[in-house]
Structure formats: structure tokens, C-alpha cells
LUMVOGU-776142 format. One record per residue: residue in one letter; z, x, y of N, C-alpha, C in turn. Coordinates in pm, 1 decimal. Atoms other than C-alpha are relative to their C-alpha. Example, Ala and Ser with C-alpha at 12.3 -4.5 7.8 and 13.67 -1.06 7.14 Angstrom:
2
A	0.0	89.0	-119.0	780.0	1230.0	-450.0	0.0	90.0	120.0;
S	-6.0	-82.0	-119.0	714.0	1367.0	-106.0	73.0	-77.0	109.0;
% end
This chain:
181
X	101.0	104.6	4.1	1999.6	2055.6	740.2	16.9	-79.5	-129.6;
X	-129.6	117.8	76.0	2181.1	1752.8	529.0	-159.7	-139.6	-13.5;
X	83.9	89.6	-15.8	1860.2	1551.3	429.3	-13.1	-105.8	-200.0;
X	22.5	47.5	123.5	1760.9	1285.4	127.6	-138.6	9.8	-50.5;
X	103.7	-83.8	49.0	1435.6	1450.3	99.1	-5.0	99.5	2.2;
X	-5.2	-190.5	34.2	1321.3	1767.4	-24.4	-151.2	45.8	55.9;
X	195.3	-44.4	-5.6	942.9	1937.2	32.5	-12.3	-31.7	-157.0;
X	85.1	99.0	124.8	728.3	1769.1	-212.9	28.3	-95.2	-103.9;
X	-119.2	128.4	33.9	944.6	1461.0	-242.3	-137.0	-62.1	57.0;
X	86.5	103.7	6.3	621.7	1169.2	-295.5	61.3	-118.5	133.6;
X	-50.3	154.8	-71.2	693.8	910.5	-24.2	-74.3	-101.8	136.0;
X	92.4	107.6	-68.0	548.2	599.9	163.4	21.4	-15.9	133.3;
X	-27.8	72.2	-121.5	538.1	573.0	489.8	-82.4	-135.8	112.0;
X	71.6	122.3	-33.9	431.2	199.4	613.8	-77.0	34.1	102.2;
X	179.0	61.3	-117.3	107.2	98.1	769.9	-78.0	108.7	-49.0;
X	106.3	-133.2	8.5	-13.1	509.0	667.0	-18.5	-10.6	-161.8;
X	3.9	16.4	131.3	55.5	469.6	304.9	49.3	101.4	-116.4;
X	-90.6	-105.3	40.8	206.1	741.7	49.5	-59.9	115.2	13.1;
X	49.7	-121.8	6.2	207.8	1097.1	86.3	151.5	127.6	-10.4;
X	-88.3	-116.6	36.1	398.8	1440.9	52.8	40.7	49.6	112.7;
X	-94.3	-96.6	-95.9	680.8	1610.1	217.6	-70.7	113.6	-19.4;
X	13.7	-106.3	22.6	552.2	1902.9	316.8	87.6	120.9	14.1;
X	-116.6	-64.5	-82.9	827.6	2069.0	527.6	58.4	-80.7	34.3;
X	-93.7	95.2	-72.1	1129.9	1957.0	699.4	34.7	163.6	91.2;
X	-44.6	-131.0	-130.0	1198.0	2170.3	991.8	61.2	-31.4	84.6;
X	-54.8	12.9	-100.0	1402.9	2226.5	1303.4	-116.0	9.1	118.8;
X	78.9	-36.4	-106.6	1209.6	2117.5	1648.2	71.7	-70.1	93.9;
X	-44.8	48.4	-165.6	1272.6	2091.1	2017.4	-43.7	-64.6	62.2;
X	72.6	148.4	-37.0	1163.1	1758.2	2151.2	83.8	-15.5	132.7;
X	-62.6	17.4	-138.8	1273.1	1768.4	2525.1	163.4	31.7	-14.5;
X	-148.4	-84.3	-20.7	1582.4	1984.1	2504.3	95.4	-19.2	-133.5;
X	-118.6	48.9	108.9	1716.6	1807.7	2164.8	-95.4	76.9	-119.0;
X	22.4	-69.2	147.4	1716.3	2014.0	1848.6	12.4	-133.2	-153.1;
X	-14.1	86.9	85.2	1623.7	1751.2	1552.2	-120.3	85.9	-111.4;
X	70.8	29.7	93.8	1489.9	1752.1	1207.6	-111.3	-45.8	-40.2;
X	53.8	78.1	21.5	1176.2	1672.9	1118.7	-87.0	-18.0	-134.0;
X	97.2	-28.7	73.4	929.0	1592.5	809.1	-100.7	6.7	5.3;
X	142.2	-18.5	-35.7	598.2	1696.8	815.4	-38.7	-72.4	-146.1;
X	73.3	116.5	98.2	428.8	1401.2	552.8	-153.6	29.8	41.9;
X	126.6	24.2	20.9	53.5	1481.7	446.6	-42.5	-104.6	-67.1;
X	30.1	121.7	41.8	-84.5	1171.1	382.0	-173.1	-32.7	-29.5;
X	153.5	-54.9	121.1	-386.0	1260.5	125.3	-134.9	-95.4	15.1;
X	80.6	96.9	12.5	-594.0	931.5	156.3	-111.6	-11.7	132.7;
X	67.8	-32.9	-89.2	-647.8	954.5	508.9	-9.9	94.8	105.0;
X	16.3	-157.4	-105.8	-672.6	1327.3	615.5	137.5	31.7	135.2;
X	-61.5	0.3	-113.4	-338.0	1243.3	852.5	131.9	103.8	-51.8;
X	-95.6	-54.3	16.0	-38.4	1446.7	886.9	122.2	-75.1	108.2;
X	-100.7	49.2	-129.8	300.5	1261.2	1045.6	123.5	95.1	9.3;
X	-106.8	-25.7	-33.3	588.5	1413.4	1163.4	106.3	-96.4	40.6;
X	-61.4	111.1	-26.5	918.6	1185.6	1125.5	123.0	88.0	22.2;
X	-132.4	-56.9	2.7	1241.9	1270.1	1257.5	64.1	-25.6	-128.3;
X	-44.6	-11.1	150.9	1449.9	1327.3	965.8	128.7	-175.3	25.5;
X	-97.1	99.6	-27.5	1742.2	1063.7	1162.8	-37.9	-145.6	-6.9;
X	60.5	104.5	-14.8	1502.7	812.4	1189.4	-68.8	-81.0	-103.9;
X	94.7	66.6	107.9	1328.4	798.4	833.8	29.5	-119.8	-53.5;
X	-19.6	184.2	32.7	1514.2	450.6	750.8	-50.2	-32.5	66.7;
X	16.8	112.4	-108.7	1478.9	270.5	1053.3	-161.0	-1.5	2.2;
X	175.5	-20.9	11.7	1049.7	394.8	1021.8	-20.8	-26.4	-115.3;
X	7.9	85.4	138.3	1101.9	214.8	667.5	-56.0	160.4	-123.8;
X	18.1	-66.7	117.6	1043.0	567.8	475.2	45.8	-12.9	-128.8;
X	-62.6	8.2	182.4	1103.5	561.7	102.2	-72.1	78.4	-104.4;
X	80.6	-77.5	125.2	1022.2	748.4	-215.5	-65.9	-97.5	-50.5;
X	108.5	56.2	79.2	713.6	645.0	-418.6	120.4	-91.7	-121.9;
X	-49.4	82.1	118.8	789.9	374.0	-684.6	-15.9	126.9	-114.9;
X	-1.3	-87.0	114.1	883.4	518.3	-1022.7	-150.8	-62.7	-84.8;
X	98.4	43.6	122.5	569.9	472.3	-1282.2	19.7	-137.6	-90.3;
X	-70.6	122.8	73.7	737.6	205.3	-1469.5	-20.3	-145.5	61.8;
X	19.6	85.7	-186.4	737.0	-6.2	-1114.7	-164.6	-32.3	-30.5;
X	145.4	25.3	32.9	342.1	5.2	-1155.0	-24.7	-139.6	-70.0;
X	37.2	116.9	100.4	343.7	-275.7	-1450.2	49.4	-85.5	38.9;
X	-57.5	131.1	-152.7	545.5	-518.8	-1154.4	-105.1	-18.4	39.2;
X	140.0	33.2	-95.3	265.2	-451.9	-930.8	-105.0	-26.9	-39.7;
X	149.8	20.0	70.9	-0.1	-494.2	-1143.0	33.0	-199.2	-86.2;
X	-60.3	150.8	11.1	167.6	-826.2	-1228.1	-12.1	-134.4	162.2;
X	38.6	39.4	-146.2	158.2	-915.2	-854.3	-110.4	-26.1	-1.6;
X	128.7	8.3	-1.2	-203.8	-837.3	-836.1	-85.1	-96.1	-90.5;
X	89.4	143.1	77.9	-306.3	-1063.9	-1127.5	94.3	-145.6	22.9;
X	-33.6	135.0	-35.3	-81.5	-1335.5	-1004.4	-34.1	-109.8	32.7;
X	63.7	111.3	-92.6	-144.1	-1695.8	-844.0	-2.1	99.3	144.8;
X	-11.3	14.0	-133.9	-228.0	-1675.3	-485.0	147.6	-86.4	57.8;
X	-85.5	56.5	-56.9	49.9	-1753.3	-254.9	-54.6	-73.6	142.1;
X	93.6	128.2	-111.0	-32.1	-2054.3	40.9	7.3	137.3	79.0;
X	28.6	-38.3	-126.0	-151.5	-1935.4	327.9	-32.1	-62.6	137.9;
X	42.6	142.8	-130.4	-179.1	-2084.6	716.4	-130.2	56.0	-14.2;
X	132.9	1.6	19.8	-526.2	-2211.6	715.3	-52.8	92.7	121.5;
X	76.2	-57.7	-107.6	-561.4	-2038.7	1064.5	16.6	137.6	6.4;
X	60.1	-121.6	124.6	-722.1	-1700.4	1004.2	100.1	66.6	93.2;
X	-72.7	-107.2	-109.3	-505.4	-1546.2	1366.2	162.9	-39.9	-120.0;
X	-115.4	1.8	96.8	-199.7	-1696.6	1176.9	43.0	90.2	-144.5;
X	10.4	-98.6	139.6	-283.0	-1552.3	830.4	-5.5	112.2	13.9;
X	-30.4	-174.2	-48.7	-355.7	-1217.7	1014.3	110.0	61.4	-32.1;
X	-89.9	-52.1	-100.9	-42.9	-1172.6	1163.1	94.6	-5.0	-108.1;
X	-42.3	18.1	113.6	128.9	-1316.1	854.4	22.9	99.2	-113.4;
X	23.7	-106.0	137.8	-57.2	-1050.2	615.9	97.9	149.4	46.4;
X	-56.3	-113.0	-56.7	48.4	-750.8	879.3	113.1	41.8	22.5;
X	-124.4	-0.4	15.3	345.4	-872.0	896.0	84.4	53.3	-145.7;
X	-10.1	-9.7	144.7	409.8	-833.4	497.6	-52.6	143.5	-0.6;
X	-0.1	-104.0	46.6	244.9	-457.2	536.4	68.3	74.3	68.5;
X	-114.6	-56.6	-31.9	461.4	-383.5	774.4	148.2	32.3	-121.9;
X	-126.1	-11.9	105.4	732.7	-375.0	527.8	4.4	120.8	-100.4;
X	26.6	-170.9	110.3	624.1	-83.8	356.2	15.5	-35.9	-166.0;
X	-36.0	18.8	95.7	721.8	-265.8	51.5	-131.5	29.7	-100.7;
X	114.5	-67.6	83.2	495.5	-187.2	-241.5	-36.2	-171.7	-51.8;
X	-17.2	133.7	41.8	533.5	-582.8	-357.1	-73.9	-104.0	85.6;
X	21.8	76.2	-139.1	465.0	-719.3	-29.3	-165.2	38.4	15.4;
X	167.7	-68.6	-66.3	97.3	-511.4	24.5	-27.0	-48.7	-143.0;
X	84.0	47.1	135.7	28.9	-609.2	-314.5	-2.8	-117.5	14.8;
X	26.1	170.5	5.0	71.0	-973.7	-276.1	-111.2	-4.8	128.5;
X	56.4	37.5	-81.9	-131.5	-924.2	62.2	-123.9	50.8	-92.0;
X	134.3	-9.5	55.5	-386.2	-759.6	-158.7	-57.5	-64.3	-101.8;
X	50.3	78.3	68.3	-407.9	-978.7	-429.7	-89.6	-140.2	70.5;
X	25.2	88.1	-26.9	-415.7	-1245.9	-187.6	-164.9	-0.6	115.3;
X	76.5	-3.8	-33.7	-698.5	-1132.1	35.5	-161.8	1.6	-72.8;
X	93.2	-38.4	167.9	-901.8	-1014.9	-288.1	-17.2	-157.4	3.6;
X	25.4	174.2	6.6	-900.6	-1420.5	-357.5	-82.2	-60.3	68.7;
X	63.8	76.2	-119.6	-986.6	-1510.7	-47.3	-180.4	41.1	8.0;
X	120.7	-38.6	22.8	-1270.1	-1272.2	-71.9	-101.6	-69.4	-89.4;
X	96.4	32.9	122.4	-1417.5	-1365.6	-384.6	-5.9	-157.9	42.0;
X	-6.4	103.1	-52.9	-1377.6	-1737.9	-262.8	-39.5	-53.1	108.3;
X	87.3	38.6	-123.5	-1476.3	-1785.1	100.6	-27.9	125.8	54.1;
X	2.2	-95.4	-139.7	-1495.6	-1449.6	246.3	99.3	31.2	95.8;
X	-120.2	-12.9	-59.7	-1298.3	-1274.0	490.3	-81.7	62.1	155.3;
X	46.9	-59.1	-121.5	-1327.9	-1243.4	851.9	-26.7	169.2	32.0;
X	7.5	-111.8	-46.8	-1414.9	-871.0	1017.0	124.3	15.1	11.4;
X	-104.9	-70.5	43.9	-1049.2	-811.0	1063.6	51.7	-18.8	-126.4;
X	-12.7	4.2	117.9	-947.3	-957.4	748.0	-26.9	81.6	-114.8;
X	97.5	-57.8	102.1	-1206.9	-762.0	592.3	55.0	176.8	11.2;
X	-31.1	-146.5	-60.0	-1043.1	-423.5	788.0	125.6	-30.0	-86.8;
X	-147.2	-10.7	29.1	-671.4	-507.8	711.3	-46.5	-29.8	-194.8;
X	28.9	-41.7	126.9	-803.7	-551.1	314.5	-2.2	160.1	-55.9;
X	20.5	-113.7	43.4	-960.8	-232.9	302.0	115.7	134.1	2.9;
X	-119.4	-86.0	-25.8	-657.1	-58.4	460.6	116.3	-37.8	-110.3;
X	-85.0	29.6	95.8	-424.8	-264.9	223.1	3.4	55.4	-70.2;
X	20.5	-32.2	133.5	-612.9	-141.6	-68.2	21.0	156.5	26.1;
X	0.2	-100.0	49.6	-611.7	191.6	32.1	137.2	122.4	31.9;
X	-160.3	-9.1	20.8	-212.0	202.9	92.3	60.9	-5.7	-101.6;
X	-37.7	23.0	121.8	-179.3	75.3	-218.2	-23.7	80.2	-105.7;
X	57.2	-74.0	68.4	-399.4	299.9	-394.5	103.3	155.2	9.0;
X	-35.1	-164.9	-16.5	-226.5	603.6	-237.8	166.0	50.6	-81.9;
X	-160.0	-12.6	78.4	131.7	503.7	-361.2	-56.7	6.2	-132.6;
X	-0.1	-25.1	135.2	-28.1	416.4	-725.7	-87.9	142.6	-74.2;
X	25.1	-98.9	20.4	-176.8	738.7	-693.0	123.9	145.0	-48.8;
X	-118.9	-92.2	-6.9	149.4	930.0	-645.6	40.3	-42.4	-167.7;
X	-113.4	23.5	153.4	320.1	733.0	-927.0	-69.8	-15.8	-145.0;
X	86.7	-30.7	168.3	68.2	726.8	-1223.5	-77.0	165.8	3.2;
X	86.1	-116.1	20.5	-36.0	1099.5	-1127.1	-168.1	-24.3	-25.4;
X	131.6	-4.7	-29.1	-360.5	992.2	-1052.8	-98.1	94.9	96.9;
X	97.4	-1.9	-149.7	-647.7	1131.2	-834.7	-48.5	-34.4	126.8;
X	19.5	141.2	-63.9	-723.5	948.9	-550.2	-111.4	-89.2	-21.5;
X	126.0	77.8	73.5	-1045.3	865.1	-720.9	16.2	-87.3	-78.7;
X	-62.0	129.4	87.0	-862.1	735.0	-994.3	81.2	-88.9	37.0;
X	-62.1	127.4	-79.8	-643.1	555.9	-816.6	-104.6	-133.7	51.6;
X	39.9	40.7	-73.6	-900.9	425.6	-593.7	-69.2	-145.9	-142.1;
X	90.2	71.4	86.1	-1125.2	292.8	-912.0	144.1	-90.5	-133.9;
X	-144.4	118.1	77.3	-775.7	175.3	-1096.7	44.4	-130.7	28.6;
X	-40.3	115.4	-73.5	-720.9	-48.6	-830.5	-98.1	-103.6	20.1;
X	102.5	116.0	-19.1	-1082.2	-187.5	-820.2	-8.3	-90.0	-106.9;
X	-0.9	58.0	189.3	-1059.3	-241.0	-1217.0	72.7	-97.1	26.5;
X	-107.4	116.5	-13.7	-745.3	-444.1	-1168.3	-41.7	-138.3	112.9;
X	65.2	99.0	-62.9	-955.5	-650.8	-889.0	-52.1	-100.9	-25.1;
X	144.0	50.6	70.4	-1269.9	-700.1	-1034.4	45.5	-133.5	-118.3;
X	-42.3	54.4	145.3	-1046.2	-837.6	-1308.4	89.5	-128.9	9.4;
X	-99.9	104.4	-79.7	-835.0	-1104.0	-1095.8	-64.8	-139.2	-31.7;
X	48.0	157.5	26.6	-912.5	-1508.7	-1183.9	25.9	-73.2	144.2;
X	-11.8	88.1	-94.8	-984.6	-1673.9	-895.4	50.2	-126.5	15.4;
X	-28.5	148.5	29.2	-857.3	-2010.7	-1015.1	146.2	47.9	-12.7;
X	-148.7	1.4	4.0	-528.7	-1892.5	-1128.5	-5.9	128.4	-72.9;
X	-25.7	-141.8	50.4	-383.5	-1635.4	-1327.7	-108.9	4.7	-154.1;
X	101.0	-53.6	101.3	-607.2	-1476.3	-1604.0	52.2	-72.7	-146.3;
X	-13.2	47.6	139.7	-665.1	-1618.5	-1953.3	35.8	138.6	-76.4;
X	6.1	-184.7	48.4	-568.7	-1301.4	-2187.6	-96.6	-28.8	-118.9;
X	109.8	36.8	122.1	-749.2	-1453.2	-2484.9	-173.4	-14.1	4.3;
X	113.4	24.8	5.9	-1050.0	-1482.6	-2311.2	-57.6	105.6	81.6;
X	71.2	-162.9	-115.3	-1296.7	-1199.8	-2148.9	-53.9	-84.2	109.5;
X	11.3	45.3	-201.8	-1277.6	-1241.1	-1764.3	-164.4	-10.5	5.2;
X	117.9	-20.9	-83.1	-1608.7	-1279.4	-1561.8	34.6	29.0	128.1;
X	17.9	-51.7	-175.3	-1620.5	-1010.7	-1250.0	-3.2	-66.6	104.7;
X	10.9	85.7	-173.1	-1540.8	-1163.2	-910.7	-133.2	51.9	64.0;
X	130.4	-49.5	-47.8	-1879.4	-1203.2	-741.1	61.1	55.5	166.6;
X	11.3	-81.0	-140.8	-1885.3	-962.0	-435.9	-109.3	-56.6	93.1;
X	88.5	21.9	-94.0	-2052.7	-1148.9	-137.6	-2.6	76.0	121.7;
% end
């Protein structure tokens, strides 16, 4: 069993968000003997099983290194990037971008929804695919700063709360909290 993970190898798997190898085992799936990882995925109580042959093509990857963090947190206080004004467009757009599993990509969808929020509001799905964003995001910067998921969770609101709706943040000057409507 010839794999590029180990048990308790940190890693992301898109749309669920990061979590731990627990095992990699041999199972019988209609007569074929394959590989698989068993991924606990801490945030939301799930456990997946991925064939081991398949973990590219299902976009698996190890957690960003720690270092990686001060990118994403660069993302998050960024400009907004355009968006189509039409909200099914922008959906499909955002989902599209968390599909990717990328850690870059869910951060720009979360910076950019965060905006939208504090600014007009966000439709009922909008408002779903946010909360899920944030708490994909949270689970990887959980892995890689050795956080809690508490701390994670409240790391990621800090860095929110703290976002300039107009553009990117003054550093010289103390922010005022995005109002929560």
C-alpha cells in the first residue's frame, strides 16, 4: 500500500473542508480490492472515505504550511474582486471558486461575500454558501496555525470584523467594525 499520505497527514478535502487521515485501509467495493482514507473532518462531525487512486482527481491536498496563512490573510483584507450583478450568476461563480479546494480561491469568495454582507446583504443562499465558506476556511486555518476550532473560528471573525469595506484597510488608522445587519 504505495500512498502520499500517512494517518494523521492534515488535509483538505473540497466543499467538506480540512481534516485528518485517520486510516488508510484495504476494502472490497463490488469485487475490487482498493485503498481507502478514512478523513475525520472535525468542523462538521463527518467522516469521508476516499479511494486512495482517486485522491487527485477529488482535488485532495495537504493543509497549507503556516507561513501560507499571512497570503490568506492578505486575500481576506484585500479589494473586492467584480462580481456579475446577478445573484444566480454570482452563486454559481462563488461555488464554482470553492469547488477548487484551493485555500486562495474560498478566501477570495470569503472576503468577497463578507463585503457584500456588510454592504447590501446577502441572499438566503448567499448567506448559506458564506457560512460554509467560512467554516472551510476556518478548518484548514485551524490545522495550520494549530488552533482550536474555536480559535480558528474567532481568528477568522477578527480578521472580518476588521475588513474595509471601501477598499483595503488604512494601517495607520483604527478600523471601525463592519456593521452586522
Amino acid at each position: 500500500m504505495s500512498t502520499l499520505y500517512s494517518v494523521g497527514d492534515k488535509v483538505v478535502y473540497p466543499h467538506h473542508g480540512a481534516g485528518k487521515i485517520m486510516k488508510i485501509e484495504q476494502k472490497d467495493v463490488l469485487g475490487q480490492q482498493r485503498d481507502y482514507l478514512t478523513i475525520q473532518i472535525l468542523h462538521n462531525d463527518m467522516t469521508v472515505m476516499v479511494p486512495v487512486e482517486n485522491a487527485d482527481r477529488a482535488g485532495l491536498r495537504k493543509v497549507v504550511e503556516s507561513d501560507v496563512v499571512d497570503q490568506v490573510l492578505e486575500v481576506l483584507r484585500g479589494d473586492p474582486t467584480k462580481m456579475p450583478k446577478n445573484w444566480s450568476r454570482r452563486y454559481k461563480h462563488n461555488r464554482d471558486k470553492l469547488k477548487t479546494g484551493d485555500i486562495f480561491e474560498v478566501a477570495e469568495v470569503v472576503r468577497n461575500l463578507a463585503i457584500r454582507h456588510a454592504i447590501k446583504g446577502l441572499s438566503t443562499g448567499e448567506k448559506q454558501m458564506f457560512s460554509k465558506a467560512k467554516k472551510i476556511l476556518a478548518s484548514e486555518l485551524m490545522y495550520a496555525r494549530d488552533f482550536s476550532e474555536d480559535q480558528a473560528n474567532a481568528f477568522l471573525e477578527e480578521v472580518l470584523e476588521n475588513i474595509h469595506v471601501d477598499g483595503p484597510p488604512v494601517v495607520d488608522e483604527p478600523l471601525e467594525p463592519a456593521t452586522v445587519v
